[in-house]
The first five atom37 places (N, CA, C, CB, O) and aatype in JSON, in Angstrom:
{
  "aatype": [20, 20, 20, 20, 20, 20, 20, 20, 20, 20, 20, 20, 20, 20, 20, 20, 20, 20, 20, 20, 20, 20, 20, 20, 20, 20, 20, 20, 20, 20, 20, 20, 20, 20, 20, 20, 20, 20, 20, 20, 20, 20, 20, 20, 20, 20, 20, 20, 20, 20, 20, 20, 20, 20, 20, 20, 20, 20, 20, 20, 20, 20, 20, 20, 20, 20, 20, 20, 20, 20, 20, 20, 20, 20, 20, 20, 20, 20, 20, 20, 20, 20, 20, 20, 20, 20, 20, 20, 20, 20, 20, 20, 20, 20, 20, 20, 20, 20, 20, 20, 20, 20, 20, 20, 20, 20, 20, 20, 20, 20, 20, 20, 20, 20, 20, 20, 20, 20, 20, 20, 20, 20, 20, 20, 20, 20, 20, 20, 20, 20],
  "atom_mask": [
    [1, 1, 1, 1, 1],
    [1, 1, 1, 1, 1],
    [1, 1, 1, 1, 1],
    [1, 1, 1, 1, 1],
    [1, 1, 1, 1, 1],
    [1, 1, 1, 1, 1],
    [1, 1, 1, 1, 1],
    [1, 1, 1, 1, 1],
    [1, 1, 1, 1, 1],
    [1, 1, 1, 1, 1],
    [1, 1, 1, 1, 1],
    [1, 1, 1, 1, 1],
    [1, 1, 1, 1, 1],
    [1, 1, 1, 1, 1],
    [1, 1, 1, 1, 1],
    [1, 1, 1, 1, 1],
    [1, 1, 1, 1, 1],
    [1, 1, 1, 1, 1],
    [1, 1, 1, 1, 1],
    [1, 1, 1, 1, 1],
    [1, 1, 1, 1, 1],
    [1, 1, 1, 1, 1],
    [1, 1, 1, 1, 1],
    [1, 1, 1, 1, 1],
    [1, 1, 1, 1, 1],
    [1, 1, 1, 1, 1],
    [1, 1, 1, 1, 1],
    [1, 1, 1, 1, 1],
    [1, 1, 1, 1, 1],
    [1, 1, 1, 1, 1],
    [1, 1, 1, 1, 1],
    [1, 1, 1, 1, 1],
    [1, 1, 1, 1, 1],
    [1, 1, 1, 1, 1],
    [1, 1, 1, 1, 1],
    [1, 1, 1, 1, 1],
    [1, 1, 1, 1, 1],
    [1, 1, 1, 1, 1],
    [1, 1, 1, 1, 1],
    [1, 1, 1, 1, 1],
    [1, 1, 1, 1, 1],
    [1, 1, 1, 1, 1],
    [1, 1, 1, 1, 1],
    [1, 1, 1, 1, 1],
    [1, 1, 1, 1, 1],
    [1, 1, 1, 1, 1],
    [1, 1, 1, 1, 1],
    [1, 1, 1, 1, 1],
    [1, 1, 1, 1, 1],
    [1, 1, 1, 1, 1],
    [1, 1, 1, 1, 1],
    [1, 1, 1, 1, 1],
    [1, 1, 1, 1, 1],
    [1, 1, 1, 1, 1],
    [1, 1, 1, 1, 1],
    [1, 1, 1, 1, 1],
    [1, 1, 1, 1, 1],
    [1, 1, 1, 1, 1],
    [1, 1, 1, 1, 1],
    [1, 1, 1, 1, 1],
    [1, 1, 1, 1, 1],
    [1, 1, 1, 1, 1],
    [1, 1, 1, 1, 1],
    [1, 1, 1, 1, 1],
    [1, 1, 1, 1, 1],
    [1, 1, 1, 1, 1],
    [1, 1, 1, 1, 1],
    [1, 1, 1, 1, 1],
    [1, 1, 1, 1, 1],
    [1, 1, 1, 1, 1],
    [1, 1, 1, 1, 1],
    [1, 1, 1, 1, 1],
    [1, 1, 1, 1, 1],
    [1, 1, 1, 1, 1],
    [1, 1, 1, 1, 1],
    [1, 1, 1, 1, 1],
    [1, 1, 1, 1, 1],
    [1, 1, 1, 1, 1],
    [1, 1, 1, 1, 1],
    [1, 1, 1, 1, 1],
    [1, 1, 1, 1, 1],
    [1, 1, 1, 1, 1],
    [1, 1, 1, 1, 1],
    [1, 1, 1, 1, 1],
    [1, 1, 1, 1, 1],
    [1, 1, 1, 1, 1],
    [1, 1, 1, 1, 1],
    [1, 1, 1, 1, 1],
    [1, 1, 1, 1, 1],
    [1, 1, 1, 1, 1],
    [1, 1, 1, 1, 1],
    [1, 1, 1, 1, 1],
    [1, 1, 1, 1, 1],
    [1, 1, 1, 1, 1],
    [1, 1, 1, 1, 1],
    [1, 1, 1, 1, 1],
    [1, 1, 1, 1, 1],
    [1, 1, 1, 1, 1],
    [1, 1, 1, 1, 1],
    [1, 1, 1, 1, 1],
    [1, 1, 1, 1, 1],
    [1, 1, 1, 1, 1],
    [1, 1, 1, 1, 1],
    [1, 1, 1, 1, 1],
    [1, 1, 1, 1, 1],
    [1, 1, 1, 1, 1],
    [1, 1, 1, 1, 1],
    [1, 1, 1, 1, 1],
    [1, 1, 1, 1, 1],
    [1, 1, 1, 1, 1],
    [1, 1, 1, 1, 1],
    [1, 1, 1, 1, 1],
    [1, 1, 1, 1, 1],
    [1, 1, 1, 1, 1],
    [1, 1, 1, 1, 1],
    [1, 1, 1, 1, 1],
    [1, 1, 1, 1, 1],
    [1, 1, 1, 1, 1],
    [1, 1, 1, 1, 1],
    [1, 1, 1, 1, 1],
    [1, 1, 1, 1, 1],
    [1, 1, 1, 1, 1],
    [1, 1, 1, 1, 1],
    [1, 1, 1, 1, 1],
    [1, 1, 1, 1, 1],
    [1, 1, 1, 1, 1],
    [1, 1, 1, 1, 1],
    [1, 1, 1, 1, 1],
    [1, 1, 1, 1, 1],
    [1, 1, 1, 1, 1]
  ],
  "atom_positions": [
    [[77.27, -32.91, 62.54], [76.95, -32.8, 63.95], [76.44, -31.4, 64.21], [78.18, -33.13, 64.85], [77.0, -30.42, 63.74]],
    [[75.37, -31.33, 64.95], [74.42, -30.29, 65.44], [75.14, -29.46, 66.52], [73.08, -30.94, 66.03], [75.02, -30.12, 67.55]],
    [[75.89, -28.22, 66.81], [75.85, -27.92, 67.92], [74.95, -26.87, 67.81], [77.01, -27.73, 68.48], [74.61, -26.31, 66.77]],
    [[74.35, -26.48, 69.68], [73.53, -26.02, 69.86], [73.69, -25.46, 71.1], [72.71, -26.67, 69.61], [73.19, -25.94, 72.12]],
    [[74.29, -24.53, 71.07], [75.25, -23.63, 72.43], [74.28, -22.47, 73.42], [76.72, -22.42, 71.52], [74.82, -21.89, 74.36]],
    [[72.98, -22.26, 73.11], [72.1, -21.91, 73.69], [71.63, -20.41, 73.02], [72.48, -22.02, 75.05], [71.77, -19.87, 71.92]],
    [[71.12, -20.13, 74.07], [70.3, -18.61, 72.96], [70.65, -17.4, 73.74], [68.17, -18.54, 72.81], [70.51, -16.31, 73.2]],
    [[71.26, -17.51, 75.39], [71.81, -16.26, 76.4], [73.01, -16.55, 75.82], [71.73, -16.28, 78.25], [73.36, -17.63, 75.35]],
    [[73.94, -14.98, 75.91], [75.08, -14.57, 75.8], [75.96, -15.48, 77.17], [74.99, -12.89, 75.82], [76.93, -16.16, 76.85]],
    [[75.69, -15.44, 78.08], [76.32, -16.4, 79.19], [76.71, -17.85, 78.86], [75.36, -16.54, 80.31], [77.84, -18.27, 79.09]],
    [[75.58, -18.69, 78.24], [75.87, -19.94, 77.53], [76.64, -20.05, 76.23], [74.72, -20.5, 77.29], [77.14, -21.03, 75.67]],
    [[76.57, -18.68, 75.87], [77.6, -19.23, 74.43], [78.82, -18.92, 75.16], [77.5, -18.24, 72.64], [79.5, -19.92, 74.91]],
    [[79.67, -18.01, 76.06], [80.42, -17.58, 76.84], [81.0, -18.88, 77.2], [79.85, -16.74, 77.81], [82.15, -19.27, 76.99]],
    [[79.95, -19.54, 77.8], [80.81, -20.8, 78.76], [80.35, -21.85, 77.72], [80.2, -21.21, 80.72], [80.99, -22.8, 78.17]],
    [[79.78, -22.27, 76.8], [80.06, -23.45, 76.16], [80.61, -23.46, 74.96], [79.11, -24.12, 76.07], [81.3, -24.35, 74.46]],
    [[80.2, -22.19, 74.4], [80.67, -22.51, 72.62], [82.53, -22.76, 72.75], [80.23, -20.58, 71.26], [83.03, -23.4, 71.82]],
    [[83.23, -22.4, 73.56], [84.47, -22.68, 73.74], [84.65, -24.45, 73.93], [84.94, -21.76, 74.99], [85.36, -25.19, 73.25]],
    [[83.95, -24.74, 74.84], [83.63, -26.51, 74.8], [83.67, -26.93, 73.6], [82.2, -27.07, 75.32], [84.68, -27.36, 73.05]],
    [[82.46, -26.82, 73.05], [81.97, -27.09, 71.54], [83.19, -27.24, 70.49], [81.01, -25.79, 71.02], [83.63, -28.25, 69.95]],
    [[83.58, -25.82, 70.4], [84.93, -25.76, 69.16], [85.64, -26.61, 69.48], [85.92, -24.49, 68.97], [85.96, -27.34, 68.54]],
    [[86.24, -26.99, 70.85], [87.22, -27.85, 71.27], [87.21, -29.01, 70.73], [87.23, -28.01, 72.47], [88.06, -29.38, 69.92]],
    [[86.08, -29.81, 71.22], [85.16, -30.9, 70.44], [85.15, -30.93, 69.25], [83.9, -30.88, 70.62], [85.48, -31.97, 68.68]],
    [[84.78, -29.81, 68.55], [85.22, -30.02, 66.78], [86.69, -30.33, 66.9], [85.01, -28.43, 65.62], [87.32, -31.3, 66.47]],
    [[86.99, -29.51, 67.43], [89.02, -29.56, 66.83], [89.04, -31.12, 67.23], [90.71, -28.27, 68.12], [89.71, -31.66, 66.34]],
    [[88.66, -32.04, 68.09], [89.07, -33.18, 68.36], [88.5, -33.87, 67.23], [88.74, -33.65, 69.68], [89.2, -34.72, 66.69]],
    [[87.53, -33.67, 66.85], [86.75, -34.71, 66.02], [87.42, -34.46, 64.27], [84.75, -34.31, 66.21], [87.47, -35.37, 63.43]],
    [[87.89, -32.98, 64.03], [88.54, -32.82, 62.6], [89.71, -33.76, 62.56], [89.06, -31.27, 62.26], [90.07, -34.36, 61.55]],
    [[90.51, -33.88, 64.23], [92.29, -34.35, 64.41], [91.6, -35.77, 63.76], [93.35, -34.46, 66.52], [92.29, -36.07, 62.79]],
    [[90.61, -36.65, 63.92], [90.3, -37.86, 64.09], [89.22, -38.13, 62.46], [89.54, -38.0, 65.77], [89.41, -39.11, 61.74]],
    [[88.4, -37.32, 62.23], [87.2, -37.6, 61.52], [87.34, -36.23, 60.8], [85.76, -37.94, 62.43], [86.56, -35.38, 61.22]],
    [[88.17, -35.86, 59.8], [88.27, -35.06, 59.11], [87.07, -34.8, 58.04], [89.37, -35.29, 58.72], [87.14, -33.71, 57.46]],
    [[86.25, -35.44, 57.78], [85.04, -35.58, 56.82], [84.07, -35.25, 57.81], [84.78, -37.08, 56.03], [82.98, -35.01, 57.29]],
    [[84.06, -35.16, 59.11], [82.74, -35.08, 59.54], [82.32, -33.23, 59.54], [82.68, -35.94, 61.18], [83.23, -32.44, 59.79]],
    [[81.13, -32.79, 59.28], [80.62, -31.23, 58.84], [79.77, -31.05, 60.02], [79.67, -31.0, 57.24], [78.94, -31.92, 60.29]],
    [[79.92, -29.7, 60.97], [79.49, -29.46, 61.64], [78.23, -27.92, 61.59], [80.55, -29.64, 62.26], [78.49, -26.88, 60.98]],
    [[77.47, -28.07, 62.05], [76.68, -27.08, 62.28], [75.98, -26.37, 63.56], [75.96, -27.39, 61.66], [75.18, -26.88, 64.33]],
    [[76.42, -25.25, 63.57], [76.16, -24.19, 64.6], [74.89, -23.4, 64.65], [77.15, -23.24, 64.48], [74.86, -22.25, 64.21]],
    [[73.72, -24.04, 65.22], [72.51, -23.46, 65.15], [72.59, -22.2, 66.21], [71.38, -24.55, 65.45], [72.83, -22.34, 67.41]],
    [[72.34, -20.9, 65.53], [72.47, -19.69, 66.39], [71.23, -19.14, 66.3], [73.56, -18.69, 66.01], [70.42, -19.17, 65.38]],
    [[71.17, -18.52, 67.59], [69.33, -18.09, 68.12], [69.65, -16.72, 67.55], [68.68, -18.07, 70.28], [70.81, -16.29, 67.46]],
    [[68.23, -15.84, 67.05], [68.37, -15.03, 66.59], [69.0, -13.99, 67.74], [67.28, -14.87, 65.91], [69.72, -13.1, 67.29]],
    [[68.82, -14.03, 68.91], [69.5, -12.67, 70.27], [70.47, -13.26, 69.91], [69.18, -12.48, 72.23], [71.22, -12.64, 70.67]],
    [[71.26, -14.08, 69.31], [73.39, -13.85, 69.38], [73.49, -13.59, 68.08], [74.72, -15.47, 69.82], [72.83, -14.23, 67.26]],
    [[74.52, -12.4, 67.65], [74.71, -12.28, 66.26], [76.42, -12.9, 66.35], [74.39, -10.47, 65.61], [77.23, -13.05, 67.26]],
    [[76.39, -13.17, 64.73], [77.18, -14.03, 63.9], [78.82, -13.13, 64.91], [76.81, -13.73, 61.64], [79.65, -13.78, 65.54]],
    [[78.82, -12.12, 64.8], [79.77, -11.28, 65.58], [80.24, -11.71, 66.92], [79.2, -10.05, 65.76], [81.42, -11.74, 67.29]],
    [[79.31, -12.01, 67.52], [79.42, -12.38, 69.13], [80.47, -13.86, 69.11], [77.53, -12.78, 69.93], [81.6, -14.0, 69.58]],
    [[79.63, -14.78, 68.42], [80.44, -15.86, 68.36], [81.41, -15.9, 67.72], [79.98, -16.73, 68.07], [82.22, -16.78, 68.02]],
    [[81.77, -14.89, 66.51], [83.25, -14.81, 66.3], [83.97, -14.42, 67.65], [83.58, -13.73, 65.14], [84.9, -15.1, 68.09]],
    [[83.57, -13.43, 68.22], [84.27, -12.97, 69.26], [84.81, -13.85, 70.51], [83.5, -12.06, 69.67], [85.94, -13.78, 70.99]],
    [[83.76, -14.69, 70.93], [84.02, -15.14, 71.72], [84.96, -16.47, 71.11], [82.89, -15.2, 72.46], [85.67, -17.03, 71.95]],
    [[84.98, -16.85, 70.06], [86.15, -17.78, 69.63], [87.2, -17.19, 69.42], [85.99, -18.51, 68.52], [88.09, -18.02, 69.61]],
    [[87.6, -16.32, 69.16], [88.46, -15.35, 69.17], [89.18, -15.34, 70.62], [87.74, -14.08, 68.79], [90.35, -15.62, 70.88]],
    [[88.33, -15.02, 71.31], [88.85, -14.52, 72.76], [89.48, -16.12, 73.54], [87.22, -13.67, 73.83], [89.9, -16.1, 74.7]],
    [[89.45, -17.16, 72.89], [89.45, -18.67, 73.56], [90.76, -19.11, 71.97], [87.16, -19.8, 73.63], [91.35, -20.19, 71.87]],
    [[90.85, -18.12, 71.12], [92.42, -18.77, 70.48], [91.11, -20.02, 69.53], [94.12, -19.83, 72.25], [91.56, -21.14, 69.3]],
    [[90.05, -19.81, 69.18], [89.17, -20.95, 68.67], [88.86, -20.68, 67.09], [87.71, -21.02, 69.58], [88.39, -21.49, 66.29]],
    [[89.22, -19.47, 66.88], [88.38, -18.31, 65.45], [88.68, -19.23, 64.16], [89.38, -16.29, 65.09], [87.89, -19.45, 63.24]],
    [[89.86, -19.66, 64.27], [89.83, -20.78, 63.19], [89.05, -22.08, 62.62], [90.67, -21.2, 63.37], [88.83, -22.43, 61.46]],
    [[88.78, -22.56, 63.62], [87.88, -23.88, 63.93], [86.4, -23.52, 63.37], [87.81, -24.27, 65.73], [85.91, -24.42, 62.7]],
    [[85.79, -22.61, 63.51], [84.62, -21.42, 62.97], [84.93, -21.82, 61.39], [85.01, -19.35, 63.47], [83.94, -21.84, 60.66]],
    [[85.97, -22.08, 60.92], [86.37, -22.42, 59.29], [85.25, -23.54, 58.88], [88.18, -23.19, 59.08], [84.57, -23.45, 57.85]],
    [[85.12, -24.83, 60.03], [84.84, -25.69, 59.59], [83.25, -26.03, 60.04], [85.84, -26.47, 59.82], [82.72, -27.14, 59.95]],
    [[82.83, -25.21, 60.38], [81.24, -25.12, 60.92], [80.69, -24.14, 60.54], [80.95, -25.08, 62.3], [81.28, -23.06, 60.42]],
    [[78.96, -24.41, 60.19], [78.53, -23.74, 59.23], [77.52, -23.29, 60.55], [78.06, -24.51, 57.69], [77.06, -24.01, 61.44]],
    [[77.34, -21.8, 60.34], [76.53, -21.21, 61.2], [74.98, -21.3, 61.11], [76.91, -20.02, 61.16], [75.14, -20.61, 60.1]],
    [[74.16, -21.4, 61.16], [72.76, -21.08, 60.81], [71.73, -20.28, 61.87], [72.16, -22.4, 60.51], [71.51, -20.75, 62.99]],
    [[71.31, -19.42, 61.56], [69.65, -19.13, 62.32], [68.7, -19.67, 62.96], [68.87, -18.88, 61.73], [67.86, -19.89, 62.09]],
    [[68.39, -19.93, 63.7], [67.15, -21.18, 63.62], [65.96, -21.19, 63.49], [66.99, -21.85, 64.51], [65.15, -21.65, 64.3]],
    [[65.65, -20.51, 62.09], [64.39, -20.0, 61.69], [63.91, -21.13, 60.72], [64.48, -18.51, 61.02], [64.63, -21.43, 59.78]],
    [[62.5, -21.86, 60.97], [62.06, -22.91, 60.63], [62.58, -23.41, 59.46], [60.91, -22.84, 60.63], [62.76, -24.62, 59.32]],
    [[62.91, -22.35, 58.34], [63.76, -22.67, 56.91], [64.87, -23.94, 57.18], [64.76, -21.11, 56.38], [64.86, -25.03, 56.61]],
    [[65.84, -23.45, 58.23], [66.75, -24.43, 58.78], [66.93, -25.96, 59.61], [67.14, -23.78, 59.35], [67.91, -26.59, 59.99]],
    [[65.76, -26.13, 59.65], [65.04, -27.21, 60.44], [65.23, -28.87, 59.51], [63.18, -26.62, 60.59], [65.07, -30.03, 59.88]],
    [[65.69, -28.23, 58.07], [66.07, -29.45, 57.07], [67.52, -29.84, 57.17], [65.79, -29.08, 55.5], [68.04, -30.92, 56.9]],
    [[68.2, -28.48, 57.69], [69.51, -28.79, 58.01], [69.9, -29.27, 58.97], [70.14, -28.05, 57.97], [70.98, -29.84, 58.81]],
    [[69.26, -29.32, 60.53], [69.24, -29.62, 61.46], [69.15, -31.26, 61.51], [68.42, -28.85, 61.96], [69.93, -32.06, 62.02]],
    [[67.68, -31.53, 60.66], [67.22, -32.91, 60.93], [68.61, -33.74, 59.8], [65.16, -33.16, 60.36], [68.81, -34.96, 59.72]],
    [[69.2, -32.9, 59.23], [69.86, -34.28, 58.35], [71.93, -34.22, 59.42], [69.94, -33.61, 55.57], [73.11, -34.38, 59.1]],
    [[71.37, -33.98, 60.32], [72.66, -33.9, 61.17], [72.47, -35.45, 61.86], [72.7, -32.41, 62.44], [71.29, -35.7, 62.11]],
    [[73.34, -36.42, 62.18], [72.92, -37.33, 63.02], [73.07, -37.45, 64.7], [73.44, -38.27, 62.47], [72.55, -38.34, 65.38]],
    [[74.03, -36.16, 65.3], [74.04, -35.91, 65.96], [74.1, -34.88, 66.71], [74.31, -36.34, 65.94], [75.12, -34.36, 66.26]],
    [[73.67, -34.06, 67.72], [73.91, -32.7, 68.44], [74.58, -32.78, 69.95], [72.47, -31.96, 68.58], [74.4, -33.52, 70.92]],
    [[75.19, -31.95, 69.76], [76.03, -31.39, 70.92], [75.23, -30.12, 71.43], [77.64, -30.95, 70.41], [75.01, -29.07, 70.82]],
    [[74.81, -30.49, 72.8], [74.15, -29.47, 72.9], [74.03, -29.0, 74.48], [72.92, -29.74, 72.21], [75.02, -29.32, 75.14]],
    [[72.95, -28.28, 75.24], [72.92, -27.29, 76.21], [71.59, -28.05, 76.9], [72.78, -25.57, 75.61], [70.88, -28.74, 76.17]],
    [[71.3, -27.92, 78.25], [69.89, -28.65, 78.56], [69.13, -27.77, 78.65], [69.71, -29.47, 79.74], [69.52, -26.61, 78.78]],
    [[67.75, -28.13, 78.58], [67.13, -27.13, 78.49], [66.01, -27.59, 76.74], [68.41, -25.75, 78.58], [66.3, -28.43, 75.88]],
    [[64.91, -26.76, 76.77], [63.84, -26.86, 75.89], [64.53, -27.21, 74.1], [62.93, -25.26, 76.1], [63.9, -27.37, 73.05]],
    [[65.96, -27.23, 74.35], [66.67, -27.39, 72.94], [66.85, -28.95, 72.88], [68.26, -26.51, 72.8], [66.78, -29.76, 71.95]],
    [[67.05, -29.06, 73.97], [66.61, -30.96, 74.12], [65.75, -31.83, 73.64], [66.23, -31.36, 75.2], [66.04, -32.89, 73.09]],
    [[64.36, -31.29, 73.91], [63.23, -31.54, 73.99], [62.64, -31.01, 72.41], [62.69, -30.89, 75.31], [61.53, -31.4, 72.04]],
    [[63.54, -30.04, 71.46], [63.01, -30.02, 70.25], [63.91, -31.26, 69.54], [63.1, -28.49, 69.57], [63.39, -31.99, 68.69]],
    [[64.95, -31.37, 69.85], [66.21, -32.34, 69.06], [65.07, -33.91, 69.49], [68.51, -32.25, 70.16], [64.39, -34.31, 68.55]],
    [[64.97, -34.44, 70.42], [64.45, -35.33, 70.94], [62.96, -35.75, 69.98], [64.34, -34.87, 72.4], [62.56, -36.9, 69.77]],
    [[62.25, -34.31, 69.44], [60.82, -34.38, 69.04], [60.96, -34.61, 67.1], [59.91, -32.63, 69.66], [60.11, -35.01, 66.31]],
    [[62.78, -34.04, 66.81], [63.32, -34.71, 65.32], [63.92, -36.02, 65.27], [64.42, -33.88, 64.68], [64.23, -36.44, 64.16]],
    [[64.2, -37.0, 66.68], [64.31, -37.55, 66.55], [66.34, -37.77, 66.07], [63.13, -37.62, 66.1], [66.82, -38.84, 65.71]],
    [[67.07, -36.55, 66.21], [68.19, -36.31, 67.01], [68.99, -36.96, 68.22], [67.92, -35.41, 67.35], [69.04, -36.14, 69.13]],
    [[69.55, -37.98, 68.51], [70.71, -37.97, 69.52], [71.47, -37.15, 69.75], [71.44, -38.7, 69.42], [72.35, -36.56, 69.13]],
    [[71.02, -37.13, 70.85], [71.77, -35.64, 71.53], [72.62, -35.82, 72.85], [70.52, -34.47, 72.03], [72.2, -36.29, 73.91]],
    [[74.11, -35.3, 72.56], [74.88, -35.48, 74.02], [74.79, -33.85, 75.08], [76.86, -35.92, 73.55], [75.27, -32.73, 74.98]],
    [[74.26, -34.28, 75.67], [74.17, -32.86, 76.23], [75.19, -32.26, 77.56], [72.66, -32.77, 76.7], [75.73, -32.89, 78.46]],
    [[75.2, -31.17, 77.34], [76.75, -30.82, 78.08], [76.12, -29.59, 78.79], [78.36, -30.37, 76.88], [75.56, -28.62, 78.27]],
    [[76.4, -29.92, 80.44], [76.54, -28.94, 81.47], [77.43, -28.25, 82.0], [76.23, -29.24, 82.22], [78.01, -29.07, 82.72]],
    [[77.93, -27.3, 82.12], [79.01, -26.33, 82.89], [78.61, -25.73, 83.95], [79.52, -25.26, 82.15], [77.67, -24.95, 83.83]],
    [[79.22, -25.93, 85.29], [79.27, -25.21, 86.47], [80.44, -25.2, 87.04], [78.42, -25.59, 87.32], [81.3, -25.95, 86.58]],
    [[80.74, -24.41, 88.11], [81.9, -24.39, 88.91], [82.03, -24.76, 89.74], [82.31, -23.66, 89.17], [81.19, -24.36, 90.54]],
    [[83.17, -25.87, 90.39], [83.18, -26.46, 91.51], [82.48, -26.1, 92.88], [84.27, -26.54, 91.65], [81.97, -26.99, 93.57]],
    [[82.48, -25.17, 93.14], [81.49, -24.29, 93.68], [80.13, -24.93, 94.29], [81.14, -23.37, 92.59], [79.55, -25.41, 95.27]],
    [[80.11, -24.54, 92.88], [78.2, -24.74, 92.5], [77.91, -26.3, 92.8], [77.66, -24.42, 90.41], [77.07, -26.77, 93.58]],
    [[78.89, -27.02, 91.92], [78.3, -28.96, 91.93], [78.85, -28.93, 93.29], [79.21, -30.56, 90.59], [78.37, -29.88, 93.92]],
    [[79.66, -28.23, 94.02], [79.86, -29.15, 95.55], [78.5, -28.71, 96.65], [81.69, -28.55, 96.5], [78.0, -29.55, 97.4]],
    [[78.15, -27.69, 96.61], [76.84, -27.38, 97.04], [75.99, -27.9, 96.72], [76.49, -26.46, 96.89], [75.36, -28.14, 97.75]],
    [[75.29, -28.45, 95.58], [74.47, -29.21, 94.77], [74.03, -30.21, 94.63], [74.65, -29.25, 94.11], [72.89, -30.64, 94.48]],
    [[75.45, -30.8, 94.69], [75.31, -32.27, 94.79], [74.77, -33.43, 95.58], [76.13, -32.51, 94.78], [74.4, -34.55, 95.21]],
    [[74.84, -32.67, 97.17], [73.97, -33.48, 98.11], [72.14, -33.22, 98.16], [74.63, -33.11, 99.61], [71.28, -34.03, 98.5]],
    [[72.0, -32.09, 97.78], [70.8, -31.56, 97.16], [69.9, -32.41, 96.27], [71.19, -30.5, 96.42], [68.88, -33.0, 96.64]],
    [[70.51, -32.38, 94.87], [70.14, -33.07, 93.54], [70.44, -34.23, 93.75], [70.76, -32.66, 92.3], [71.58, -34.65, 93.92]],
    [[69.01, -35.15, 93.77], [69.07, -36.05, 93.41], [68.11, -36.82, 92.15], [69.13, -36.38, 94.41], [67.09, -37.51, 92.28]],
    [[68.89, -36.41, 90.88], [68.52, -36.66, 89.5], [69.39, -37.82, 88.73], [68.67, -35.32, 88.75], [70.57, -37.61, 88.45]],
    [[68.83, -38.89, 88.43], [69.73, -39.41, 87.45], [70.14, -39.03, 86.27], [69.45, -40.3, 87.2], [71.2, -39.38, 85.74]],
    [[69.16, -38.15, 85.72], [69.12, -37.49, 84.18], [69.01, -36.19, 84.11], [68.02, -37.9, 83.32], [67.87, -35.87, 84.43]],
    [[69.84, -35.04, 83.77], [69.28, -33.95, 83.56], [69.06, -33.2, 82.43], [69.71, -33.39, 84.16], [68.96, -31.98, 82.28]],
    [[68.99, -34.45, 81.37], [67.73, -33.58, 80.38], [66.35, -33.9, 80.23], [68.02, -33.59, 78.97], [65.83, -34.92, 80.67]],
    [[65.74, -32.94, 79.56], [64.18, -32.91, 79.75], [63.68, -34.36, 78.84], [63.41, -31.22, 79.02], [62.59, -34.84, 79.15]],
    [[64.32, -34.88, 77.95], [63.58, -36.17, 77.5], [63.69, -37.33, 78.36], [64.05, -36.61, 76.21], [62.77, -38.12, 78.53]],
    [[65.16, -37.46, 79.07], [65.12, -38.42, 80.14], [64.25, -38.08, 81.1], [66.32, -38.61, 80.73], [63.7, -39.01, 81.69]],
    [[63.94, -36.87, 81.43], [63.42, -36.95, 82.78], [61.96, -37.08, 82.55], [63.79, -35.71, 83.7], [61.36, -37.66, 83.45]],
    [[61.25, -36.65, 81.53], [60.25, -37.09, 80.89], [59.81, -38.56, 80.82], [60.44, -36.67, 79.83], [58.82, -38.87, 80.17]]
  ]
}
């Protein structure tokens, strides 16, 4: 499984903690399944230790393999059958390998209660809405 936690320091902040969680559920259940952490070159390997670290997660990092996402990696990507991922133009490359992708939004009650009468989207990723 593909995760794909975004390429700003803010999105790995608020999702890669999601993400690990999600692994830890899927090792309790599907111990064979191998995960991969496609990281944009602006976050270094450091950051995301850190921030698993800071969420009690640094262990879980054991069982997911980090990568770059420099075209070299694009063989590792496509032989994933699924991604966990962020909306946004990372959609729309997973979508163009031909990837299933569950895609995961974070906001604060806040935000979706303001929003919500606003937005009216059935889909908010870019291949559905496409």
């Amino acid at each position: 499984i593909a995760l794909v936690a975004g390429s700003r320091k803010s999105e790995i902040e608020s999702l890669l903690p999601l993400f690990l969680r999600a692994v830890q559920i899927f090792l309790q259940k599907k111990p064979a399944v191998r995960f991969t952490l496609l990281r944009a070159d602006s976050i270094s390997q450091d950051f995301i230790i850190s921030v698993a670290r800071e969420h009690k997660l640094e262990a879980v990092l054991d069982h997911v393999d980090i990568i770059s996402n420099g075209d070299k990696n694009i063989e590792k990507i496509q032989s994933c059958c699924l991604a966990l991922t962020k909306p946004g133009t990372s959609t729309l490359e997973l979508a163009l390998l031909g990837l299933p992708a569950v895609v995961v939004f974070k906001t604060s009650w806040l935000s979706y209660l303001l929003a919500r009468p606003l937005v009216k989207v059935a889909w908010m990723s870019l291949p559905n809405l496409l």
